[in-house]
C-alpha positions as CSV (number, residue, x, y, z in Angstrom):
1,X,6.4,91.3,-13.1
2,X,7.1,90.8,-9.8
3,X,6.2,95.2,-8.5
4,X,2.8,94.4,-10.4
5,X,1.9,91.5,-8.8
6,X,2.5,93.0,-5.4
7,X,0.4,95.8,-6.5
8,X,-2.5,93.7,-7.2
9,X,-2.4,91.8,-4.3
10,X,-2.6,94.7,-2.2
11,X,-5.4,96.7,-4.2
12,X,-7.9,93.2,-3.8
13,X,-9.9,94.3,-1.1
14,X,-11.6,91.0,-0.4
15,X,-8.2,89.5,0.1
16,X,-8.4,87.2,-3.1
17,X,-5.4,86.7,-5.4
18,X,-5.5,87.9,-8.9
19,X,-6.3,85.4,-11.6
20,X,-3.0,86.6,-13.5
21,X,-1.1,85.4,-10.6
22,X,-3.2,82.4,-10.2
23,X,-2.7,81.5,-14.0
24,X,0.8,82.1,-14.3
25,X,1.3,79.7,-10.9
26,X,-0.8,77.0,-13.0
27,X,1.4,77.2,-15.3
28,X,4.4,76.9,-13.4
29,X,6.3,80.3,-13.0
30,X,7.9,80.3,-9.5
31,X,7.3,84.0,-8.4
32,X,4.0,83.1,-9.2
33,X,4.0,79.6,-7.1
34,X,5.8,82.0,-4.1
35,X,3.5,84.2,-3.8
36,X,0.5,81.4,-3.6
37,X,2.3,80.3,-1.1
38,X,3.0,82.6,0.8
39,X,-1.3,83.7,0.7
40,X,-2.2,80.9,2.5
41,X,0.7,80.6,4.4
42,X,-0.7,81.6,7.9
43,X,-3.7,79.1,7.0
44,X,-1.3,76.3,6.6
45,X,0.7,77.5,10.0
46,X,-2.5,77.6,11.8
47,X,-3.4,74.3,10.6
48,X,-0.2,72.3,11.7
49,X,-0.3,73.9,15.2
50,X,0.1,70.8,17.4
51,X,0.3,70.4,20.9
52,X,4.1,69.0,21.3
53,X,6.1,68.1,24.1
54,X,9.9,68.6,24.7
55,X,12.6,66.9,26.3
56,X,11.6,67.3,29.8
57,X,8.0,66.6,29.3
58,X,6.5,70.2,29.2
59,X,3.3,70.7,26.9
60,X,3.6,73.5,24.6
61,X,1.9,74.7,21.1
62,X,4.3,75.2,18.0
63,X,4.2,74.5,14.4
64,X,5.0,70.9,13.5
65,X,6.6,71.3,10.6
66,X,6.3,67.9,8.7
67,X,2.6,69.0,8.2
68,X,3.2,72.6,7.4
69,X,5.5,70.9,4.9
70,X,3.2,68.6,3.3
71,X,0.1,71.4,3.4
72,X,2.4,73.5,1.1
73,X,3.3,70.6,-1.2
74,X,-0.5,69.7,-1.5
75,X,-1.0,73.2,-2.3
76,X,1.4,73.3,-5.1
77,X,0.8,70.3,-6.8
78,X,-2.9,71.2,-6.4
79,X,-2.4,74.4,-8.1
80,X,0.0,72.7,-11.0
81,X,-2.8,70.4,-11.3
82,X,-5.9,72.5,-12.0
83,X,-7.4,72.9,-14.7
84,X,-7.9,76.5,-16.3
């Protein structure tokens, strides 16, 4: 399963996932879920950018991670959640 759905994701020109991939994530098969994931996973990145500051007091941008975690745990149960 897993070849096709790579081949489908790349063949969608307007960058959507497949609904085969979307209904077997609904309906919990993990490849499936991974590959949701990993979609919108520079969208949740981008979103938990955070202006952070380390020991010394510099101000830097990274990735604050306890909101990139809970953005893909929203996403998930969102997606277990809908209904098809």
């Amino acid at each position: 399963m897993n070849g096709l759905i790579n081949t489908n994701i790349e063949n969608n020109e307007r960058g959507l996932l497949p609904y085969p991939i979307i209904f077997a994530a609904n309906k919990g098969e993990p490849d499936a879920m991974k590959i949701v994931v990993q979609h919108y996973g520079s969208y949740m990145t981008s979103l938990s950018m955070r202006r952070l500051r380390d020991e010394r007091g510099n101000t830097y941008w990274g990735i604050d991670e306890d909101i990139r975690d809970r953005l893909q745990s929203k996403l998930m149960q969102s997606v277990l959640a809908f209904k098809l």
